[in-house]
TORFI-174465 format. One record per residue (C-alpha): residue in three letters; x, y, z. Coordinates in steps of 0.1 Angstrom, whole numbers, plus 5000, padded with zeros to 4 digits. Example, Ala and Ser with C-alpha at 12.3 -4.5 7.8 and 13.67 -1.06 7.14 Angstrom:
residues 2
Ala512349555078Ser513749895071
//
This chain:
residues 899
Unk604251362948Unk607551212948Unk608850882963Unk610551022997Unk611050883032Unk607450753046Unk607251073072Unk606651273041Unk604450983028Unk603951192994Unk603950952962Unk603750932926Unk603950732899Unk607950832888Unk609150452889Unk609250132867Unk606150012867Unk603749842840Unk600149712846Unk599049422827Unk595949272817Unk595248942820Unk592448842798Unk594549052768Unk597748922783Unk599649242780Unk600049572793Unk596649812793Unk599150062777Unk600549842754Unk599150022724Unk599950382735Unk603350592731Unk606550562749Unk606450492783Unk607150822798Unk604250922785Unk602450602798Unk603250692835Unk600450882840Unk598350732812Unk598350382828Unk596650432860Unk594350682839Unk593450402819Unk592950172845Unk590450422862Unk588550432825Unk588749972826Unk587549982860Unk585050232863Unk582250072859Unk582749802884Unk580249772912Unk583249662932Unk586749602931Unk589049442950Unk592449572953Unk595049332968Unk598649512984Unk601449493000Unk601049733029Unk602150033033Unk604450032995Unk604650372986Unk604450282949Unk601150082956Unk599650342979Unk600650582945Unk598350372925Unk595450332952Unk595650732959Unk595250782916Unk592850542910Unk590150682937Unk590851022926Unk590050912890Unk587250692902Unk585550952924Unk586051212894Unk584150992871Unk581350952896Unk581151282904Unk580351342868Unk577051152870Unk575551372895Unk575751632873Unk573751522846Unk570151482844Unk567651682865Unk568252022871Unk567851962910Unk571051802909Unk570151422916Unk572351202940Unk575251162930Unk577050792935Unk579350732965Unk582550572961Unk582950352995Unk586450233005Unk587049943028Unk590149873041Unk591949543064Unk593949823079Unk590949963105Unk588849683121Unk585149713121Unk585149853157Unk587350173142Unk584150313121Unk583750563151Unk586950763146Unk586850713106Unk583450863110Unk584851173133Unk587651193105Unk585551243078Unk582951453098Unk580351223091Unk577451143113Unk577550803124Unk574850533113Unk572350473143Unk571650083128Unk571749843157Unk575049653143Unk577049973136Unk576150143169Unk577849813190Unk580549823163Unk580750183172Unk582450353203Unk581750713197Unk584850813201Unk585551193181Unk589151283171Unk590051583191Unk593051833199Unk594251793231Unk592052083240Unk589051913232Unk587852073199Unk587451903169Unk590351903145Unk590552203117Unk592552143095Unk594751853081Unk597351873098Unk595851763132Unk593451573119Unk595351303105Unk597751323135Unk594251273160Unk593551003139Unk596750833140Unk596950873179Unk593350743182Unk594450403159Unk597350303179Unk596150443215Unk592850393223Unk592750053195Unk595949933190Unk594949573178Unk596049663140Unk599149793139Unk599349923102Unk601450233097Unk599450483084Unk601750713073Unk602150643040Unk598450613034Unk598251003046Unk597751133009Unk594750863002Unk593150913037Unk593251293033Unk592151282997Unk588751103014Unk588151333042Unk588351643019Unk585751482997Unk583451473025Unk584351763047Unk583451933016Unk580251813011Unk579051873048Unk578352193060Unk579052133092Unk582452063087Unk583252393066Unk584652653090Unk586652963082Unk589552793095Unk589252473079Unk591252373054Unk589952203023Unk591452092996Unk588752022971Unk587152292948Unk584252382961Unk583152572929Unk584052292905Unk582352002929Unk584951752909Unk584451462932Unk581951242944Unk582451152984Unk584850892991Unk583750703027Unk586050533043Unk584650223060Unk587149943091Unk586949613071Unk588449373092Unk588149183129Unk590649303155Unk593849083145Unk593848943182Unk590848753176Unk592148553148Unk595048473172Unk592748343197Unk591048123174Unk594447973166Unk595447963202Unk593347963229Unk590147723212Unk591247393209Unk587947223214Unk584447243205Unk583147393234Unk585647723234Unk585147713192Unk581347753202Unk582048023230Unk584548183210Unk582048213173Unk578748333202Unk581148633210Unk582348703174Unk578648753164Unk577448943193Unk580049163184Unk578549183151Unk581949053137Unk580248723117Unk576448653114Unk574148543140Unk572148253141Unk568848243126Unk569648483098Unk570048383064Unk574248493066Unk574648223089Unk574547953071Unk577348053047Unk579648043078Unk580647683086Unk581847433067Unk578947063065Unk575347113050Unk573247003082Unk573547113119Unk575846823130Unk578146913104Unk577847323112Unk578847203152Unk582247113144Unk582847513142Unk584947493113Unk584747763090Unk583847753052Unk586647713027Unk587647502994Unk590547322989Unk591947572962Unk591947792989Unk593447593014Unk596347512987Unk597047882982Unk597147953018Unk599547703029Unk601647743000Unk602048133013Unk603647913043Unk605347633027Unk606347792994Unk604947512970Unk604247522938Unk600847572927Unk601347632888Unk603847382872Unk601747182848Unk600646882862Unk599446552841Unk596646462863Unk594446612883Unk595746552913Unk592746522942Unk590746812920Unk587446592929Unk587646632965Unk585146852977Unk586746993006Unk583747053028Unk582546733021Unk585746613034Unk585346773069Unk581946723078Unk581546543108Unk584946523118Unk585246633155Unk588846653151Unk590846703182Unk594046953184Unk596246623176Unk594546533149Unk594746893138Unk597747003121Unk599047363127Unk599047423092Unk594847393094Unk594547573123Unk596147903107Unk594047843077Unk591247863097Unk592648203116Unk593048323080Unk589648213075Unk588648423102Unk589548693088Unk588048673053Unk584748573067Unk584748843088Unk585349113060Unk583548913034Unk580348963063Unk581149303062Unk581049423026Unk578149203020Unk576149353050Unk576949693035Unk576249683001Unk573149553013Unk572749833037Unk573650083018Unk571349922986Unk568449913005Unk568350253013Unk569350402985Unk566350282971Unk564050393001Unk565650712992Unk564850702958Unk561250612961Unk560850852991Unk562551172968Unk562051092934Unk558551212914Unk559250922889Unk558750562908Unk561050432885Unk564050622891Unk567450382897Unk568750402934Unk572050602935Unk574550372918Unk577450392946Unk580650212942Unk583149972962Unk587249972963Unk587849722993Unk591949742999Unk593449443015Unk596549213016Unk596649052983Unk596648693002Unk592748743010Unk591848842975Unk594148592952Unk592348432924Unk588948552943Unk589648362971Unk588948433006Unk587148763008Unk585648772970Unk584448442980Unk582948503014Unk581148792996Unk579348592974Unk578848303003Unk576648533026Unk574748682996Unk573748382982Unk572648243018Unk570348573022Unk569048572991Unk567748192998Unk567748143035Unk566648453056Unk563248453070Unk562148803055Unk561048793016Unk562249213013Unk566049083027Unk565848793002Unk564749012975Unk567549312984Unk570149012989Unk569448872954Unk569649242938Unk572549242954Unk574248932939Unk572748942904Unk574449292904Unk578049172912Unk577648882894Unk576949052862Unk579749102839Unk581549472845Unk581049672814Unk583449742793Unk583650102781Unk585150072747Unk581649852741Unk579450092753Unk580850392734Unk584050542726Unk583950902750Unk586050862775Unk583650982798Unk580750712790Unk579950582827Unk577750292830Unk575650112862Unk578249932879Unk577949592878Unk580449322880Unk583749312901Unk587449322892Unk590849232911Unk594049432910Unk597349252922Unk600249372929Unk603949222919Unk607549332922Unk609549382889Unk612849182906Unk610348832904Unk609948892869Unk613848782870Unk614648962836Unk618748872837Unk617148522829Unk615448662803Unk616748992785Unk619948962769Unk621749282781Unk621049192818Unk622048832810Unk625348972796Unk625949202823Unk625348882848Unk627248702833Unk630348942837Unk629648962877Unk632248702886Unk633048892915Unk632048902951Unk631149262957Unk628449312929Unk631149482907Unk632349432873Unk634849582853Unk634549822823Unk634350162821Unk632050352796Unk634050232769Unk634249862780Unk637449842770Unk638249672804Unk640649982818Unk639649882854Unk636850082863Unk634349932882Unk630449862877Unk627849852907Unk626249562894Unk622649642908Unk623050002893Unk623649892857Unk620649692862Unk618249952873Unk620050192844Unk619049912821Unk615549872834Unk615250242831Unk616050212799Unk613949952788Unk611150072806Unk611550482786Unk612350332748Unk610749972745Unk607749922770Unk606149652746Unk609449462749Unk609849492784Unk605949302791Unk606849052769Unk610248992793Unk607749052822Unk605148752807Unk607848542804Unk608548522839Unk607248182858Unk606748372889Unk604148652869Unk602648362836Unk602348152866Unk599448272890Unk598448542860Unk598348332825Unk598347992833Unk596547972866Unk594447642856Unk597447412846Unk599247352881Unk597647112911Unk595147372926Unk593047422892Unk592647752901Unk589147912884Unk590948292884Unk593848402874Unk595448592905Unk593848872894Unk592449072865Unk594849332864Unk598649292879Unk600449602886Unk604249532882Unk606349802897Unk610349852907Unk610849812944Unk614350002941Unk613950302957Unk617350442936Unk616050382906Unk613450712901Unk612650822866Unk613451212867Unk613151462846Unk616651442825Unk615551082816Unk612351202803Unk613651432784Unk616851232777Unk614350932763Unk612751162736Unk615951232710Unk616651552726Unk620651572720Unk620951862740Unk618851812770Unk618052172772Unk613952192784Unk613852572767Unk614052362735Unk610852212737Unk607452222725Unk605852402755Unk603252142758Unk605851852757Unk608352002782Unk605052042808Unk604951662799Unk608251642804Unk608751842836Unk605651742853Unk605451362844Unk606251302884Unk602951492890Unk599251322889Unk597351372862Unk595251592875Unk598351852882Unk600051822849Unk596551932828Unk597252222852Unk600652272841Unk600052242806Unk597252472808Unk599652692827Unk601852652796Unk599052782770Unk598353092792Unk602453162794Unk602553162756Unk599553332747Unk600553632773Unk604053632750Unk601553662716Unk599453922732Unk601854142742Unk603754152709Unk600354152688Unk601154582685Unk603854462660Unk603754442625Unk602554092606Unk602053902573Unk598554042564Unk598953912530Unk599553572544Unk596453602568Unk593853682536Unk595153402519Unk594653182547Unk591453332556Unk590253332523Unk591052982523Unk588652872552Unk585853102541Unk586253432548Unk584553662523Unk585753962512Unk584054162526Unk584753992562Unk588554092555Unk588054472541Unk586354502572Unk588654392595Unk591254592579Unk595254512574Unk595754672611Unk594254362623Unk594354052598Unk597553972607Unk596453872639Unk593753572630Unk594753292652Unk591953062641Unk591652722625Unk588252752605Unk585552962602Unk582652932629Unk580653252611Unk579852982583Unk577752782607Unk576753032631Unk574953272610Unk574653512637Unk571953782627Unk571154102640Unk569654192675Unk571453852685Unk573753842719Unk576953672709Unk579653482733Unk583353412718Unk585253182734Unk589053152733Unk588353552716Unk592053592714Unk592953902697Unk589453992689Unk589353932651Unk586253662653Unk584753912679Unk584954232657Unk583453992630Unk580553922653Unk579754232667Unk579054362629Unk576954072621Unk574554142653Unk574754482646Unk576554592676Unk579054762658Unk576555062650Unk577155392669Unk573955512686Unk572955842680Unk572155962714Unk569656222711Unk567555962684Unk564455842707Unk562355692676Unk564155332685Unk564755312645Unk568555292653Unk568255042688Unk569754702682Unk570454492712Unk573254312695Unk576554252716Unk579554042722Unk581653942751Unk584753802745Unk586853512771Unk590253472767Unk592753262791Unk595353562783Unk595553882798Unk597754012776Unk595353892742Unk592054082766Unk594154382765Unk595254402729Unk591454332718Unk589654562742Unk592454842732Unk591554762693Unk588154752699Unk588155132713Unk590855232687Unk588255092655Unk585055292672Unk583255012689Unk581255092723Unk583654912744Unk582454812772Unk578354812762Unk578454662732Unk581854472733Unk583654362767Unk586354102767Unk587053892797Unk589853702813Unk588453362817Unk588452952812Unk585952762793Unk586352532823Unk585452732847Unk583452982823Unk581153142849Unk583853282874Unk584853512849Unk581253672844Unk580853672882Unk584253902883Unk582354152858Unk579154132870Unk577454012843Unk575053762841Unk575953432817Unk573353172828Unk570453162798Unk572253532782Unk573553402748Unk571753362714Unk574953222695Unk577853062709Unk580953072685Unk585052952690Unk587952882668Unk590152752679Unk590152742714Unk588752372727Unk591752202708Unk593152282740Unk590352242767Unk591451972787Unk587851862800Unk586251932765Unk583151792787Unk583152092813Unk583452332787Unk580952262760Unk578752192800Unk579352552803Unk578952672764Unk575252512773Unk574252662801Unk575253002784Unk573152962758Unk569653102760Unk566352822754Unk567052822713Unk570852912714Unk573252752692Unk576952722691Unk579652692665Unk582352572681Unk585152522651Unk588252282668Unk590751992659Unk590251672662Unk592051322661Unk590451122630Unk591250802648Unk590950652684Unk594350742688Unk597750832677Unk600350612665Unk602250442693Unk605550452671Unk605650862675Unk606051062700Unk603651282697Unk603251702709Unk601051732738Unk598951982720Unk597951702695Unk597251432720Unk594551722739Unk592551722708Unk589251522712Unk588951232688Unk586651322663Unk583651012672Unk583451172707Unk581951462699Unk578651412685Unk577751172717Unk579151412743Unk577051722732Unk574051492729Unk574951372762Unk574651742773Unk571751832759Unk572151992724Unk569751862699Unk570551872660Unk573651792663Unk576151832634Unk579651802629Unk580352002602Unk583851952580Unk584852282584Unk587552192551Unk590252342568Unk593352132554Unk596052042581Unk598752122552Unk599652182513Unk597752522522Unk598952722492Unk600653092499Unk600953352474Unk604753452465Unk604253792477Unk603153662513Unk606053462513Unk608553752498Unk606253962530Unk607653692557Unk611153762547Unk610854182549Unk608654142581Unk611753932594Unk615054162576Unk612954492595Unk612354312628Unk608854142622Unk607954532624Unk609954702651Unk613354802637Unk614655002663Unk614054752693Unk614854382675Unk611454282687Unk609554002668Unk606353862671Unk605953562694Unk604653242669Unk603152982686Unk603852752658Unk606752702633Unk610152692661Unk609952342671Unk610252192635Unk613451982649Unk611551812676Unk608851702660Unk610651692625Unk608651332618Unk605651512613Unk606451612580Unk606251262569Unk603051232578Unk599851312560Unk598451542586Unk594851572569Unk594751182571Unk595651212610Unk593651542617Unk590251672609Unk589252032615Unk585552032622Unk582852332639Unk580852142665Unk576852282658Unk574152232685Unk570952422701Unk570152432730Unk566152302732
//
């Protein structure tokens, strides 16, 4: 995605932007790598802060591209993370969560054609079916849409003809609102035809349903209120309707009492609706511009209780200003959504757990754990003001006042649960993919980088200010600023210098940000001015560029990383994916870099025929444990091919008769180990019937490379083996392990004794998924040895810029927890003392490399040399050999068994 014109609506996160953190006062990527790099990592990271919030409030500017970027990564992250609690546990598959998003941009009375545009059945509960019209979004020739396309286009035509009363442009929202119907057009049957078009992967079930859900009253009502009810008789009238329509409370229910301001029924008559004076403050001065955050010396009317202060005043429209008559409108409004989240989270809380009792053998199984992200204009959300607060209102008037004990009971579950504090995941254990209950809320804000006002802050835009002394935003100075008359658009040199700040020094450019008045303000210093707000304006502030000229592309990227000669064929093939797809979600780019590792394996695979360094390879291999008799066995035809970082043998101790799987087999040196060690590498004498010779030993190798599966199979035939009964390699992904044993036709569920890789999951980019997959391979009393690199540390050194390759590895506490999250038992991370460096080589291997390389690396007549996926990139990354990699690194083999 890419910021374009709003018909194409496609976004992403290639712009300025930072997201800060208000309780750490910084940015949540503060700590990590140049900023680049951060692009993508910031909204992951916000995803990994957030994700176990029962609900959070997201307050926008509509219809900003660059916001709608954020929104569209954050529930794709979100709904990922849920996803991956439905996987675990029983093997029945247990309900996964639901991630439920609320938005101001429908009203309540839209749920019917959100419903038909996510092919969801609607809810038959009495409040939903008068909120409810029926309506289905059809093509004109009455059939239901089928693909994208014409769905979203029924959708848009339903909003603004049959509806009308909002008046959002959903356009740039397209991305987001198709991102929740494939999630649940792929999860109904009904909905998957042969010519509809879905988006999701079926096969890896990656995401948990996202529902959409109309948050607000039609805007005309709030206008009414303002206009047409200037009494208490039409403010009576006027509320009666409003909760028939099932827009507020009705009377006698516990919700009720939460709506009006006064604490006794001649107080409630007066119509007016509940608010505090901080809110009242924050809501005018969105009107009047005043200043809520200057330091004050006193506390200027902080005791009045503003409830307090309109009870009993039957106040008539003169002795109402207009300024408190669009409070209450905006009031309205809040109420109305704050009635609405609370009634669903009830709702949807109380039967979960009906469904949990009702499906569950164990009586103390949780109800599914859904989530909330409820989208609306930042002024109903500020500090937890308005709807955050309305929330809380109604639940705490159930949970005390409504006649039923079960509602009180659900209602007070309810609360306690979004009351709690929100967990944070670097307490409750280091793997990323930790997901807790969700408890607790959190706010997102929005802010535009120009308020920040850095030419008051940061001295090269203050010089460059100070130059403008003309009229048309110009001043002189060419590149040389030696004053030869060029010209300088003003606002350019400001975005280049941005730009700038933004790629090299993102630390820098937070502090500049903090400094601001507008952003301390309302974010740091919240308590200090005349409203004593309790909340900063919210937990999390995303600060982004508004100028649409000022894009980071790809020549900046690489520009930004020291690399003189901008040429992208000079990279590190994992940093140029970086690099070349940093525009793309995050999502996309694991694609491309795994794209990347197939591309260069394919190039070492199909120059493997050539000669190599065999004398190099047995002192390396002898080095991590090879015996011997391991490399007489494998022969100087094939050493030279090892590609492997430790040995996994050492741990495995595969023994004879045993089925063996090898994943990331490579060039089959690890395999042809294997296959002797189970025995499989004995020919069969045919016409032998005693069974003295039978061994059921075999192995199957999976590679990602074609190329590498061709070159092993072909050796495997040329050195005797029984290719393909007792040795078969495959084209496959760790990721997606079982689609490669469905194109052979061999079973892989439960058909493995021993599990062994080397190399291979440095580069798995769900190291999750895979060892999922390496599990359910295994037969009841498998094992694997899975021999990879890790990161010693949490992570890398910001001051770097590190390859790709190294920040895939898995840091090396995450591993132990993740298996045993899986399943394995006896876990052990074994050293595998495979040093990172200072790997002594004979003289002769060296005096080897330099033949290999004067005849051709073995092809004399054709120039052809052997494709190294190591060694060329030595100036990018030329830092490196300052640093003590085996302080940095760790290889380790990852043991487990499968009970």
């Amino acid at each position: 995605m890419s910021i374009t014109n709003q018909e194409n609506s496609q976004v992403t996160m290639n712009f300025v932007h930072r997201i800060l953190k208000s309780s750490t006062a910084s940015s949540i990527s503060s700590s990590l790598s140049k900023s680049h790099h951060v692009s993508h990592q910031q909204h992951q990271l916000l995803t990994h802060q957030i994700q176990n919030a029962k609900l959070l409030y997201f307050g926008e500017f509509h219809s900003e591209p660059r916001i709608i970027a954020l929104q569209t990564e954050l529930i794709k992250g979100w709904a990922k993370c849920l996803a991956s609690t439905g996987r675990r546990g029983s093997p029945k598959k247990p309900s996964r969560p639901r991630l439920h998003v609320i938005m101001e941009h429908f009203s309540v009375d839209m749920q019917g054609i959100l419903d038909a545009y996510q092919c969801r059945e609607r809810d038959g509960s009495e409040e939903n079916q008068q909120q409810q019209d029926g309506r289905q979004l059809r093509n004109s020739d009455g059939h239901r849409s089928s693909d994208e396309e014409a769905a979203f286009e029924s959708l848009v035509r339903a909003y603004k003809e049959d509806f009308g009363t909002e008046g959002h442009d959903l356009r740039p929202y397209r991305d987001l609102l198709e991102f929740c119907r494939q999630t649940t057009t792929h999860n109904n049957p009904s909905c998957i035809e042969e010519d509809v078009h879905v988006n999701v992967d079926d096969k890896n079930d990656n995401y948990c349903e996202v529902l959409l859900h109309g948050g607000f009253i039609p805007r005309n009502h709030a206008a009414r209120l303002n206009k047409e009810c200037p009494d208490i008789d039409s403010k009576r009238a006027f509320f009666e309707e409003m909760s028939q329509r099932g827009y507020l409370p009705k009377p006698g229910k516990g919700m009720y009492e939460a709506l009006f301001a006064g604490e006794d029924a001649s107080s409630k008559n007066t119509y007016k609706l509940r608010g505090t004076r901080e809110h009242q403050l924050l809501i005018e001065s969105l009107m009047n511009g005043n200043d809520l955050y200057s330091p004050v010396e006193e506390k200027e009317e902080d005791d009045i209780d503003y409830d307090a202060d309109n009870q009993g005043k039957e106040e008539n429209e003169e002795e109402e200003s207009p300024l408190k008559r669009l409070y209450q409108a905006q009031l309205l409004k809040d109420h109305a959504m704050g009635y609405r989240i609370a009634s669903l989270l009830m709702e949807h809380h109380q039967q979960n757990k009906i469904n949990s009792e009702s499906s569950s053998s164990s009586p103390q199984s949780p109800p599914t754990d859904d989530r909330y992200l409820i989208i609306a204009g930042f002024g109903h959300l500020k500090h937890r003001l308005g709807v955050p607060e309305c929330v809380e209102r109604y639940l705490r008037a159930e949970a005390v006042g409504h006649p039923d004990p079960e509602r009180r009971s659900i209602a007070m579950d309810v609360l306690l649960n979004i009351l709690s504090h929100t967990p944070d995941p670097t307490s409750v254990g280091r793997n990323n993919n930790t997901l807790q209950r969700g408890e607790g809320t959190a706010l997102i804000g929005c802010q535009m980088m120009y308020e920040a006002y850095l030419e008051d802050s940061y001295p090269p835009m203050m010089e460059l200010m100070a130059n403008d002394s003309t009229d048309n935003g110009k001043v002189e100075g060419g590149d040389d600023n030696n004053g030869s008359g060029n010209e300088i658009d003003v606002d350019a040199k400001k975005g280049e210098l941005l730009k700038k700040l933004y790629l090299q020094n993102p630390e820098l450019l937070d502090k500049h940000i903090l400094m601001s008045d507008e952003i301390s303000g309302p974010f740091l210093r919240y308590a200090e001015g005349i409203a004593r707000f309790r909340h900063p304006c919210a937990d999390y502030l995303f600060v982004y560029d508004e100028d649409d000229e000022n894009i980071i592309e790809k020549n900046d990227l690489i520009g930004s990383n020291g690399n003189d000669n901008g040429n992208p064929q000079s990279l590190c093939p994992y940093h140029r994916t970086q690099s070349s797809n940093s525009i793309n979600d995050n999502d996309n780019q694991l694609d491309s870099a795994k794209h990347e590792t197939i591309a260069a394996y394919e190039n070492v695979g199909k120059t493997a025929f050539l000669r190599g360094n065999s004398l190099r390879a047995r002192a390396i291999m002898s080095r991590l444990g090879y015996t011997p008799d391991d490399l007489s066995y494998l022969g100087d035809d094939d050493l030279y091919n090892f590609q492997g970082v430790s040995n996994p043998h050492l741990v495995a101790k595969i023994r004879q008769g045993e089925r063996v799987l090898d994943v990331g087999s490579g060039l089959g040196i690890d395999s042809f180990l294997a296959l002797r060690d189970c025995g499989g590498d004995v020919v069969v004498d045919a016409s032998n019937t005693d069974g003295e010779n039978h061994c059921d030993g075999f192995v199957v190798g999976v590679d990602l490379a074609e190329s590498e599966v061709k070159h092993a199979s072909q050796r495997g035939k040329e050195r005797g083996y029984s290719v393909p009964n007792r040795l078969r390699f495959l084209r496959g992904d760790v990721e997606t392990l079982e689609d490669a044993f469905d194109r052979a036709n061999i079973q892989m569920e439960n058909a493995f004794d021993v599990c062994i890789s080397n190399g291979a999951f440095c580069l798995v980019t769900d190291k999750e998924k895979a060892f999922r997959n390496v599990y359910k391979a295994l037969k009841s009393g498998g094992r694997m040895a899975i021999s990879t690199t890790t990161i010693v540390s949490d992570r890398l050194d910001p001051s770097f810029e590190w390859p790709v390759c190294m920040r895939m590895f898995a840091s090396l506490e995450s591993l132990k927890p993740m298996c045993e999250g899986i399943g394995f038992r006896n876990v052990e991370i074994v050293d595998a003392d495979s040093p990172m460096e200072g790997m002594e080589i004979p003289e002769e291997a060296l005096m080897d490399d330099k033949e290999i390389e004067k005849d051709g690396a073995g092809d004399s007549d054709s120039g052809k040399k052997r494709f190294k996926i190591h060694g060329k990139y030595a100036d990018q990354f030329a830092f490196l050999e300052n640093i003590d990699m085996d302080e940095l690194c760790k290889v380790v083999t990852v043991y487990g068994e499968k009970p």
